[in-house]
C-alpha positions as CSV (number, residue, x, y, z in Angstrom):
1,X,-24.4,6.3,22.7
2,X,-26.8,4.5,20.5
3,X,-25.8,6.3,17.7
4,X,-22.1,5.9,17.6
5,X,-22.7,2.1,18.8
6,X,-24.5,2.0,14.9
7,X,-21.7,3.9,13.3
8,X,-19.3,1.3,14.9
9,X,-21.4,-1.2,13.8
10,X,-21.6,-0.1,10.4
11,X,-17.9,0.8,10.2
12,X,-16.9,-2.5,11.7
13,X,-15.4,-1.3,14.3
14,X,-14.0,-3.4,17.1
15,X,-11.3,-3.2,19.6
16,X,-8.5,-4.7,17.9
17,X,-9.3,-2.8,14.3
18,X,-10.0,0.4,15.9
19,X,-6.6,0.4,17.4
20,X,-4.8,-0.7,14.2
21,X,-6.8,2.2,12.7
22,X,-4.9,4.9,15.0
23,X,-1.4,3.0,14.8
24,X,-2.2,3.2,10.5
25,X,-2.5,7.2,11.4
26,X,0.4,7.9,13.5
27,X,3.1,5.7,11.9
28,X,1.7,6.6,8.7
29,X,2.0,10.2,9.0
30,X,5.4,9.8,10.9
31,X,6.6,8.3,7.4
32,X,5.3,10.5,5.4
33,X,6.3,13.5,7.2
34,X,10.0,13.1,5.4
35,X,10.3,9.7,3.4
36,X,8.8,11.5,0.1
37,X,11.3,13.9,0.3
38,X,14.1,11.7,1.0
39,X,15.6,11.6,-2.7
40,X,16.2,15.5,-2.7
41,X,17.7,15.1,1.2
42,X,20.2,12.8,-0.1
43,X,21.1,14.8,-3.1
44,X,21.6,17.6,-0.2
45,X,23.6,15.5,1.4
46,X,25.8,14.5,-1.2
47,X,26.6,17.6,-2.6
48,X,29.9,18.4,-3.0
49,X,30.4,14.5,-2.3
50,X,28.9,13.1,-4.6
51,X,29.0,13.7,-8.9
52,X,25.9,14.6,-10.3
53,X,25.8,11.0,-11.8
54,X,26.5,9.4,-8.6
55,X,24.0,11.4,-6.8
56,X,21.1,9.9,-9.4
57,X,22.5,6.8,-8.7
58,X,21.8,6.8,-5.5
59,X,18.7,8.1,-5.9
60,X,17.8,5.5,-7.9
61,X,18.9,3.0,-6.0
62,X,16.8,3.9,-2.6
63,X,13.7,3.9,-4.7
64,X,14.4,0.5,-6.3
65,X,15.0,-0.4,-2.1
66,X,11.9,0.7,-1.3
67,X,9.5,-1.3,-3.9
68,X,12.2,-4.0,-3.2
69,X,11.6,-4.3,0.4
70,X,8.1,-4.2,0.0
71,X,8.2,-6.9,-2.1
72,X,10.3,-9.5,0.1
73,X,9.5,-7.9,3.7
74,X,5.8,-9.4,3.2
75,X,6.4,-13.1,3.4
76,X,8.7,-12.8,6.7
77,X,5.8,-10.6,8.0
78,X,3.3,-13.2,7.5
79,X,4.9,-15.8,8.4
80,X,5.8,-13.8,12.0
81,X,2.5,-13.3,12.3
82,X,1.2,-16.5,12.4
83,X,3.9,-17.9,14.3
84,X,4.5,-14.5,17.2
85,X,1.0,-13.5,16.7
86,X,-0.6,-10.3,15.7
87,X,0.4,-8.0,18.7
88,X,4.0,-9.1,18.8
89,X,4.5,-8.9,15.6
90,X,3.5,-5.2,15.0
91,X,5.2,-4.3,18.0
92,X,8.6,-5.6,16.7
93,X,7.8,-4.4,13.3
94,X,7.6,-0.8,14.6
95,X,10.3,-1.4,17.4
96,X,12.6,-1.8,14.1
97,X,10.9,1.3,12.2
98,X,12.1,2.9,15.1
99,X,15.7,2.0,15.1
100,X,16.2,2.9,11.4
101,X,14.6,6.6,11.7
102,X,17.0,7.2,14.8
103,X,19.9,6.1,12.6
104,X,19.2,8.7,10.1
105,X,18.3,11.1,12.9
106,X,21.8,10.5,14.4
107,X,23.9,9.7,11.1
108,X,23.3,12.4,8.7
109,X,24.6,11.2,5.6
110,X,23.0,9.8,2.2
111,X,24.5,6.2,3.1
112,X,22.3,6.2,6.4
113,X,19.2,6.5,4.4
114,X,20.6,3.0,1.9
115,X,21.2,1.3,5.5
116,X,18.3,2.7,7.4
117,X,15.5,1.7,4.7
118,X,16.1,-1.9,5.6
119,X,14.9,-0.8,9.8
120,X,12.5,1.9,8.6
121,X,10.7,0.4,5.8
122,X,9.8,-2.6,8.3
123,X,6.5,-1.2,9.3
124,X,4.9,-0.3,6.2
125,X,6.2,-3.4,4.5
126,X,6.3,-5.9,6.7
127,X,3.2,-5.0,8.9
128,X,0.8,-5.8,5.7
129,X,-0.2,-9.7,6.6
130,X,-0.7,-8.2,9.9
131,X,-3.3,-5.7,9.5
132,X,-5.2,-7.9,7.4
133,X,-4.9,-10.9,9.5
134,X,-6.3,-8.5,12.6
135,X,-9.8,-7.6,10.2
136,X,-10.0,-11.1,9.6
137,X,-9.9,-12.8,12.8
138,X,-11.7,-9.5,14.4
139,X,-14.5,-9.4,12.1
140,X,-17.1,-11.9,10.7
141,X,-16.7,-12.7,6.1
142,X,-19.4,-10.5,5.4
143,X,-17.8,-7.7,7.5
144,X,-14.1,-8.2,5.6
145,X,-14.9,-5.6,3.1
146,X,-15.9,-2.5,5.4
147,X,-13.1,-3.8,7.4
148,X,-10.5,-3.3,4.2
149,X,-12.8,-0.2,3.0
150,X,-12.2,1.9,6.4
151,X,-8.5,0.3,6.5
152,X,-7.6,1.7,3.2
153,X,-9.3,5.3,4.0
154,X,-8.0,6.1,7.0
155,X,-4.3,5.2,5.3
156,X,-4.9,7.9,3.1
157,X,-5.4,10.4,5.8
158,X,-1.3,10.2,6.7
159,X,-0.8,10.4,2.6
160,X,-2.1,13.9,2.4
161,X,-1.3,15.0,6.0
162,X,2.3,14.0,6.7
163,X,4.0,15.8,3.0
164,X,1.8,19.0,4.4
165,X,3.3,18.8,7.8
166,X,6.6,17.4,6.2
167,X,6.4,20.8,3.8
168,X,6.0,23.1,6.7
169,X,9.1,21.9,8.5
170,X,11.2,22.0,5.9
171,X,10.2,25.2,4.5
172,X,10.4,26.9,7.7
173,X,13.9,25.5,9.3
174,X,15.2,24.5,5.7
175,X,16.7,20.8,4.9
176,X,19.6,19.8,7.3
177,X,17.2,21.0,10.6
178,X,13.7,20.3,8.7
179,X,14.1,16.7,8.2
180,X,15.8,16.6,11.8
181,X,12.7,17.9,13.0
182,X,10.6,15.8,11.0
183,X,12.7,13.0,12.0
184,X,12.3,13.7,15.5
185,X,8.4,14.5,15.6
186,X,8.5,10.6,13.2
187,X,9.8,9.2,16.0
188,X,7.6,10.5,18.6
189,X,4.3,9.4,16.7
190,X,6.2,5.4,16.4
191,X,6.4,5.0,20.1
192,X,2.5,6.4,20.5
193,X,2.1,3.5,17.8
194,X,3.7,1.2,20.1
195,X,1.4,2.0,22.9
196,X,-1.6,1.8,21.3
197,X,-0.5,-1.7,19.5
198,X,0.7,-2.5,23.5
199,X,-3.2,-2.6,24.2
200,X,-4.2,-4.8,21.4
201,X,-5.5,-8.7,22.4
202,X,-4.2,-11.8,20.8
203,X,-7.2,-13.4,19.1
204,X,-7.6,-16.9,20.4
205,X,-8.7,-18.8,17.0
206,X,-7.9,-18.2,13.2
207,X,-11.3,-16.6,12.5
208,X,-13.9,-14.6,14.1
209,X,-16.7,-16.4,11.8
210,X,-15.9,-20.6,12.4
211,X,-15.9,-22.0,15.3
212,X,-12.9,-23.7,16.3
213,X,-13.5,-27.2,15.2
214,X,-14.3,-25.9,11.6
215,X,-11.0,-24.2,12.0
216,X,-9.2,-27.3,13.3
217,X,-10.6,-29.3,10.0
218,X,-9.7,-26.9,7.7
219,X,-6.2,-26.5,8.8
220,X,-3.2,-27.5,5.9
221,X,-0.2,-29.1,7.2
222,X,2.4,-27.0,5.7
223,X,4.8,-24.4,6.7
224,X,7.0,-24.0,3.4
225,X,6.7,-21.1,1.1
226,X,6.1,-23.3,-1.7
227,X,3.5,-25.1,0.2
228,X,2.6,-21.9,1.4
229,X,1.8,-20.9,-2.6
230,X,0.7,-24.9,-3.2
231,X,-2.4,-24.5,-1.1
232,X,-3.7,-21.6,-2.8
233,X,-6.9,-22.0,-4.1
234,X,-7.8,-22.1,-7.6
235,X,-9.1,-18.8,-7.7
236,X,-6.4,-17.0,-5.2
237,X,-4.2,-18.2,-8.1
238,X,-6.3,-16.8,-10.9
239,X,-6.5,-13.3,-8.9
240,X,-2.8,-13.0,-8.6
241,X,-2.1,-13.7,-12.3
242,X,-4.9,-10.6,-13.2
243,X,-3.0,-8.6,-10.3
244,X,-0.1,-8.7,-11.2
245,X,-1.2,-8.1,-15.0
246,X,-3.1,-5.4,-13.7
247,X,0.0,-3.9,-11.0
248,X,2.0,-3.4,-14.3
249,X,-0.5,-1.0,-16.0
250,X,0.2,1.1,-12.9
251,X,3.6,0.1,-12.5
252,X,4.5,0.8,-16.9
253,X,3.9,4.8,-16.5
254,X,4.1,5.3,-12.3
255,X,7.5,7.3,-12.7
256,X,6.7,9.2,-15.0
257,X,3.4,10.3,-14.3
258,X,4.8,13.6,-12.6
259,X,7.4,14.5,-16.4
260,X,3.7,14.1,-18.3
261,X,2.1,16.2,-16.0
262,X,4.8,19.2,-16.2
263,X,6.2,19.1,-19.5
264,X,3.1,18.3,-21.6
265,X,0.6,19.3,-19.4
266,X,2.2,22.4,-18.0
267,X,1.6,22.4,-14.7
268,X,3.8,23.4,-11.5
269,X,4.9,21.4,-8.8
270,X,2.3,22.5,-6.5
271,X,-0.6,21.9,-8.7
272,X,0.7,18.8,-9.4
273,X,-0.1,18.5,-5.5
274,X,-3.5,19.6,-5.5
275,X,-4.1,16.8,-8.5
276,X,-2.7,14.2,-5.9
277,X,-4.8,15.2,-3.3
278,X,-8.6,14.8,-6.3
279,X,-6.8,11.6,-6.7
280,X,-6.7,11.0,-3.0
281,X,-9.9,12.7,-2.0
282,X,-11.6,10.9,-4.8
283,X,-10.4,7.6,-3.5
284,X,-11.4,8.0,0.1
285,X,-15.2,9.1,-1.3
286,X,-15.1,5.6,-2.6
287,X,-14.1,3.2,-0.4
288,X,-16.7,3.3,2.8
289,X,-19.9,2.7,0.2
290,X,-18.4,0.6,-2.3
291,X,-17.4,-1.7,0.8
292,X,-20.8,-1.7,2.4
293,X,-22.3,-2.5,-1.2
294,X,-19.4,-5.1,-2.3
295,X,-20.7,-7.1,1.4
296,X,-24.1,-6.9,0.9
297,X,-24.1,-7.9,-3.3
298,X,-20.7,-9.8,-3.6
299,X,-17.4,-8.7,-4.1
300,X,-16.5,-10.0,-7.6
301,X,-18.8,-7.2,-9.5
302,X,-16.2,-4.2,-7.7
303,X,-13.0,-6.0,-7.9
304,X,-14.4,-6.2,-11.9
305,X,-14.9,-2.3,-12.1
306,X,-11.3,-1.3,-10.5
307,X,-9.3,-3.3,-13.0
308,X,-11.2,-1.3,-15.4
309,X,-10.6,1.7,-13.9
310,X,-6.5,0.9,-13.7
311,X,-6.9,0.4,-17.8
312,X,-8.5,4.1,-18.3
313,X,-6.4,5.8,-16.2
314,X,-3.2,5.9,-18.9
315,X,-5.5,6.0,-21.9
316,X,-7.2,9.5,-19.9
317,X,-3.2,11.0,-19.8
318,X,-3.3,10.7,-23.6
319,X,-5.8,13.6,-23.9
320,X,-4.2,15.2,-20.4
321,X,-2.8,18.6,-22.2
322,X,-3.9,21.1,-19.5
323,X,-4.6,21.1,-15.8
324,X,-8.3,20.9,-16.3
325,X,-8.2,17.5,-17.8
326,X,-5.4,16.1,-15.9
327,X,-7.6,16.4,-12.8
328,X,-9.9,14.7,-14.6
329,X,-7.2,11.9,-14.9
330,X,-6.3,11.7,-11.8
331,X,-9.9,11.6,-10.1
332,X,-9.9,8.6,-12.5
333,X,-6.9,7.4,-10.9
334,X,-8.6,7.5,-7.6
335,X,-11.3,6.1,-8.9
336,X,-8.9,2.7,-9.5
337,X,-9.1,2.2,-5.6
338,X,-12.8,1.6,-6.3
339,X,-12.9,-2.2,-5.6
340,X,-9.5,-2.5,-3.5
341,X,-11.1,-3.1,-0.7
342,X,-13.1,-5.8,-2.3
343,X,-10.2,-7.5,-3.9
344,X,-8.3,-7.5,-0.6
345,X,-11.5,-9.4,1.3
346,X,-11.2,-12.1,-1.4
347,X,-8.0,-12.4,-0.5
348,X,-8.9,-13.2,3.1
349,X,-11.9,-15.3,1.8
350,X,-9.7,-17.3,-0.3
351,X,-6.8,-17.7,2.3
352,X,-7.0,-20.6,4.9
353,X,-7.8,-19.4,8.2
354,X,-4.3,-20.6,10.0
355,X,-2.0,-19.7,7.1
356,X,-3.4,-16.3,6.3
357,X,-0.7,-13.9,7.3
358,X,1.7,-16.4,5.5
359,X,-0.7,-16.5,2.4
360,X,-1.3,-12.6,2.3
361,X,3.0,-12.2,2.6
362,X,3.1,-14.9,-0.7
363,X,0.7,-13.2,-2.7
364,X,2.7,-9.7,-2.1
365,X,5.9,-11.2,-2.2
366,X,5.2,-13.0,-6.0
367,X,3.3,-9.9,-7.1
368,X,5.5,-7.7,-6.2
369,X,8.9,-9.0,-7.4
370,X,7.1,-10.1,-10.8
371,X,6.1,-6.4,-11.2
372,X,9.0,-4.8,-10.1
373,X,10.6,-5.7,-13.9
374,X,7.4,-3.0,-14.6
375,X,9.4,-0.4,-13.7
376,X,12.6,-1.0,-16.6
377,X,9.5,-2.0,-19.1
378,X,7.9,1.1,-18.4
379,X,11.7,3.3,-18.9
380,X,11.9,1.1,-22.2
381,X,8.6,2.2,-23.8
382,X,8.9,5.7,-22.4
383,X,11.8,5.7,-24.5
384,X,10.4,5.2,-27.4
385,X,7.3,7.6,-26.7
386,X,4.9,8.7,-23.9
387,X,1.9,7.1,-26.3
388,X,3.9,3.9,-26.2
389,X,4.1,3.9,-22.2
390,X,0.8,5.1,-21.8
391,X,-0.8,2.3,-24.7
392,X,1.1,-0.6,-23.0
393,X,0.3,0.1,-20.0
394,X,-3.5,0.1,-20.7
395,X,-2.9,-2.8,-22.9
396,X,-1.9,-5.1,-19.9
397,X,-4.6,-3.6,-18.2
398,X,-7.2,-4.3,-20.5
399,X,-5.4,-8.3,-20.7
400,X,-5.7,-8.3,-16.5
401,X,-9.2,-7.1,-16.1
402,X,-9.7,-9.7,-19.4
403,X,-8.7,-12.4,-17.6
404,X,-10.6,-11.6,-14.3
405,X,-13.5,-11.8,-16.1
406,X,-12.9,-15.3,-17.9
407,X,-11.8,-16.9,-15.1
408,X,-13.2,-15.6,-11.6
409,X,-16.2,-13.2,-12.4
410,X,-17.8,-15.2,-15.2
411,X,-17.6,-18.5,-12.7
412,X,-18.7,-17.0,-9.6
């Protein structure tokens, strides 16, 4: 008992985040047991429906939903948050995940996956203020950093689990009655979300480290978005201009990581699975240390080493001509989620204790949309030539991790 009462401990494990840990498991993997396939379920579906055009118009258009929703679902899921409270909020949030994987379930057609994304992208995209609002009022500052560490691992545990699941299913009972399946079993792990979430405590003050007077003369009266952005501090502000610098070196070369991988680097599809999972593996080796270090020396130092880490990673596809040396891209890849963690606890440092949900939605919701245009810069260049995606990208890299240290590192 003594020994897993120090593992909690040094985990920082508590009720409420040990709960949120198994809902991040079994909505995760639910998702992911079918939503990376999606784009070649709706080109099933619209065979024979659909031109070939239309069909990768609509692909198109479902992935543009997805990085779109997650971009504008954050601020309502913030501001829910602090206004229903975290237990409400995440049960609604998966009560509507729910009702958009029935509608595919029940409506099989490529339309129902355009309509549904709005219901069953709620979880993933709206629930983000949430689960960082429940390590911050559940844990004390110092602890906010194990508290993101173990968050962020335990997320990749449904990343690598449900496509394997997913894979089975549909390899075994083929696409219409595979993704049914998957589907089905999706829905069945949301509801055991909603019970454990059913069991989760409303916290009674804004943060489990102030008492509540300190809390009381801290508050900001404002409940606008634009006061909302207004009260961020100066150095919130300085981190979400080197985030979002830093989100478009991932964002330049993200689609088409998988076209470098196969035609100049030769590899099949299924070792360009076993790559994902060094990234993945790699990333989860990183995140329970680096935490416990980045609370115990500072967090500034980590945060400093991932944005370098985002720059290498497109300057390492350059030389990428085999499968020996894309793996060693991609563990550097993984290696990007070094300081995540870290970066996310300065976020919840940074944020005032009864507007945090509402300030973590902001940040996501300007980052987001601003690096959403990413995505058409990163088509432009790759026009021109994978060196020129690969060399811009790093380029805003090097500018984001640049600026981090001029203005928030080199002033700490």
């Amino acid at each position: 008992m003594n020994c897993w009462q120090n593992l909690s401990e040094f985990l920082a494990l508590r009720r409420n985040t040990s709960l949120l840990l198994v809902a991040l498991v079994l909505a995760g993997t639910g998702e992911k047991l079918w939503l990376g396939y999606a784009p070649k379920y709706i080109e099933v579906l619209a065979h024979g429906v659909l031109s070939a055009a239309q069909v990768i118009l609509v692909i198109g258009l479902f992935d543009a939903l997805q990085t779109f929703l997650g971009a504008i679902y954050a601020y309502p899921g913030g501001w829910l948050t602090d206004h229903w409270g975290q237990r409400r909020a995440l049960l609604l949030f998966s009560l509507i995940s729910v009702a958009g994987y029935v509608l595919v379930l029940c409506w099989q057609h490529w339309l129902a996956l355009l309509l549904g994304s709005f219901l069953f992208l709620a979880w993933s995209a709206l629930s983000l203020p949430a689960t960082l609002s429940v390590i911050a009022t559940s844990l004390q500052s110092n602890r906010h950093t194990m508290g993101v560490g173990v968050q962020s691992m335990i997320r990749r545990v449904p990343m690598m689990l449900g496509p394997l699941l997913g894979g089975w299913l549909l390899t075994r009972f083929g696409w219409t009655d595979g993704v049914r399946y998957a589907l089905a079993l999706c829905i069945g792990m949301s509801l055991l979300t909603l019970a454990f979430q059913w069991f989760m405590f409303e916290p009674d003050a804004g943060r489990a480290d102030l008492p509540v007077s300190q809390v009381t003369q801290q508050r900001r009266p404002t409940d606008s978005f634009l006061g909302i952005v207004k009260s961020f501090t100066p150095a919130l502000r300085e981190l979400l201009v080197s985030d979002i610098l830093i989100r478009f070196c991932e964002r330049i070369p993200y689609a088409f990581i998988i076209l470098w991988a196969m035609d100049a680097g030769g590899v099949t599809a299924q070792q360009f699975g076993y790559l994902v999972t060094f990234e993945m593996v790699t990333a989860m080796f990183c995140y329970i240390p680096v935490a416990h270090l980045a609370d115990k020396y500072g967090r500034r130092p980590f945060v400093l080493i991932t944005f370098v880490f985002f720059t290498l990673f497109p300057l390492t596809l350059l030389f990428a001509h085999d499968f020996k040396w894309l793996a060693l891209a991609f563990v550097v890849r993984g290696l990007k989620e070094f300081g995540e963690p870290a970066r996310k606890a300065l976020i919840i440092g940074e944020a005032a204790p009864e507007l945090r949900a509402r300030t973590y939605g902001a940040y996501y919701l300007i980052r987001d949309c601003t690096v959403t245009s990413g995505s058409f810069l990163g088509a432009w260049l790759w026009s021109m030539s994978p060196a020129a995606n690969f060399i811009g990208a790093a380029l805003c890299g090097a500018l984001g991790t640049i600026w981090f240290w001029w203005f928030i590192y080199r002033k700490k």
